[in-house]
C-alpha positions, -999 to 999 in steps of 0.1 A, spaced: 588 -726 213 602 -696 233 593 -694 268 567 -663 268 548 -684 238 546 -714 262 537 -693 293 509 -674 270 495 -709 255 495 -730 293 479 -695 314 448 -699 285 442 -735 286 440 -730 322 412 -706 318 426 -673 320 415 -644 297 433 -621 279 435 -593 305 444 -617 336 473 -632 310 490 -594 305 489 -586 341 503 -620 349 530 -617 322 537 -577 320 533 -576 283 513 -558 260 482 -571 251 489 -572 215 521 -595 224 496 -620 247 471 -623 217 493 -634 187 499 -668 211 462 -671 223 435 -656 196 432 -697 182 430 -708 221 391 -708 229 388 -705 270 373 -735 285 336 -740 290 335 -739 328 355 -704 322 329 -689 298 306 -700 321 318 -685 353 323 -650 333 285 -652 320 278 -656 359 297 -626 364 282 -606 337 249 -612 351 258 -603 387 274 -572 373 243 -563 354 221 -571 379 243 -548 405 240 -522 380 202 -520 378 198 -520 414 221 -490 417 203 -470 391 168 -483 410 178 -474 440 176 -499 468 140 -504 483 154 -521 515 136 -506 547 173 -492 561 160 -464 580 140 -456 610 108 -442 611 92 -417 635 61 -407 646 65 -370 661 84 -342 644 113 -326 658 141 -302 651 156 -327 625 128 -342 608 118 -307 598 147 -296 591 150 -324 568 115 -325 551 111 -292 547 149 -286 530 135 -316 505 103 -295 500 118 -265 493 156 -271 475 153 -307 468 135 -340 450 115 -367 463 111 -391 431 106 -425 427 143 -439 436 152 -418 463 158 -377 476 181 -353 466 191 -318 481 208 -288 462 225 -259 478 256 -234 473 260 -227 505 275 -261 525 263 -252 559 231 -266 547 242 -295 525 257 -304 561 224 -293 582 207 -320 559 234 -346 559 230 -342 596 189 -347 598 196 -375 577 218 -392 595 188 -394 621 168 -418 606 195 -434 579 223 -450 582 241 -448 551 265 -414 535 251 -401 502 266 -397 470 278 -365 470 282 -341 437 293 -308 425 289 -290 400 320 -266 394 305 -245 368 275 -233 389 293 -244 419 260 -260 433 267 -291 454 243 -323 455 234 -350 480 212 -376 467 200 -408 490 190 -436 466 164 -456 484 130 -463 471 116 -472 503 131 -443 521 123 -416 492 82 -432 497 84 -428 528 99 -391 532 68 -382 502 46 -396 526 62 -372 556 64 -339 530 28 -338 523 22 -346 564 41 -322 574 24 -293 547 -7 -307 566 4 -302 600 27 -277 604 5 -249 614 -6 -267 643 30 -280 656 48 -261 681 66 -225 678 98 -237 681 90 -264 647 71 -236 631 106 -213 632 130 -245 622 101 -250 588 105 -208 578 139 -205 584 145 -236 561 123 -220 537 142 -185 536 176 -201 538 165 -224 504 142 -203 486 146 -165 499 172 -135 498 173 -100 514 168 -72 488 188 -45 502 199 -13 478 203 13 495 204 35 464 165 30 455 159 29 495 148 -3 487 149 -31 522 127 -62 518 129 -100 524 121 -121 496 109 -161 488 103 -175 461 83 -206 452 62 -224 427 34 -241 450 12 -210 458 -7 -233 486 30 -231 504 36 -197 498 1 -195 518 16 -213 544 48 -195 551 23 -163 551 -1 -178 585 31 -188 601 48 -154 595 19 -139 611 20 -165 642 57 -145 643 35 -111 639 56 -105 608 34 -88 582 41 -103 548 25 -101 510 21 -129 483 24 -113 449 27 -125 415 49 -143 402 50 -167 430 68 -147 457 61 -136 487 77 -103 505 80 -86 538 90 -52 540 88 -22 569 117 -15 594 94 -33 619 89 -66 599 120 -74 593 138 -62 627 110 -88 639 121 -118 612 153 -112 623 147 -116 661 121 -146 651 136 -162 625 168 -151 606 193 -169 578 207 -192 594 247 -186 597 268 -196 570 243 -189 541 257 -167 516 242 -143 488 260 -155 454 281 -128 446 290 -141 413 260 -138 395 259 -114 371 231 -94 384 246 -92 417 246 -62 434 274 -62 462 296 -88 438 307 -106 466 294 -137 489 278 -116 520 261 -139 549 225 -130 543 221 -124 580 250 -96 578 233 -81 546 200 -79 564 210 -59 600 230 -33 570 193 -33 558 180 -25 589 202 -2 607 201 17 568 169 29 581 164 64 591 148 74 629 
């Protein structure tokens, strides 16, 4: 018996598998299992891998689940970065049964939410990109947290009206940044902000706090609301504004300028288009 045979036939009757006996060898599985396929592994072996298998499953579950440990601290009042966070997850993200998600092109606010996170949750999320659209994608699996941010979303719908000026302007902005782009061609002398949104009842919303700015706005169909008038949006801007960073997709095919303009540049050009 030649020494590799040997090696091969004592490494499996000490329990080894087939993949543990290449690496420990440096030959090809195929050469391993012409010396071992008659060698059965040892009970207390099979037995220890069928613990392992179920661990593994059990790991994997969990991870598609989502966690429902209570990692994450809960607040009472609403700040800068709880908005910030909630309403991003109302208005460009999911709140499902396993956990949250936010989508964006523009990274300043995949970061401004990673950042609001990071507030009340301990752990980095899984991070994704889609290179076709170019979207990116946080996602936080954690049942408990994703109830408990559900719980704060409809709250905050509830309340925000009555919070403070300063939270009112952190929950439009968000809204504009995720859901709203400045219409600007000057050939059709044509200047208006625009938002878009399936929930009418939050397109109502954004309308009252608007006017709490005195920015005069419309709801029209489908599901969009506008502001137009040199006044309105000289006023958004001073109120409210895109926050910096966010960026028209010039790629599109419909786009007009065919390049990635800050939104906020795009709409002072809108506004100093305007004739005295």
């Amino acid at each position: 018996m030649n020494a590799f045979k040997k090696q091969c036939i004592n490494l499996r009757r000490s329990g080894h598998t087939l993949t543990e006996i290449t690496k420990i060898t440096g030959r090809p599985k195929t050469s391993v299992y012409s010396h071992i396929h008659n060698i059965p592994l040892t009970k207390e072996r099979l037995r220890l891998i069928k613990i392992a298998s179920g661990i593994r499953a059990k790991n994997l579950a969990l991870a598609k689940k989502g966690t429902s440990k209570n990692t994450f601290y809960k607040f009472n009042k609403w700040n800068e970065e709880t908005v910030t966070l909630v309403a991003h997850l109302i208005f460009d993200g999911t709140i499902n049964k396993t956990g949250c998600a936010y989508n964006n092109r523009n990274m300043s606010l995949i970061k401004a939410v990673e950042e609001s996170m990071s507030s009340i949750y301990d752990y980095e999320p899984k991070r994704y990109l889609n290179n076709l659209t170019g979207v990116s994608r946080i996602t936080y699996h954690n049942v408990a947290l994703s109830n408990y941010l559900e719980s704060k979303a409809k709250k905050l719908l509830l309340e925000i009206e009555l919070l403070p000026k300063s939270l009112k302007k952190v929950f439009v902005r968000a809204f504009f940044n995720d859901e709203g782009c400045i219409d600007f061609r000057p050939k059709r002398n044509l200047r208006q902000i625009r938002g878009y949104q399936k929930n009418i009842s939050i397109l109502h919303i954004i309308h009252n706090l608007l006017t709490d700015f005195q920015i005069e706005s419309k709801i029209v169909t489908p599901n969009e609301i506008v502001i137009i008038g040199k006044n309105n949006l000289i006023q958004f801007r001073n109120e409210i504004n895109f926050s910096s960073g966010v960026r028209l997709n010039g790629k599109r095919s419909n786009s007009i300028w065919k390049k990635s303009l800050e939104k906020r540049a795009l709409l002072d050009q809108a506004i100093k288009s305007f004739k005295n």
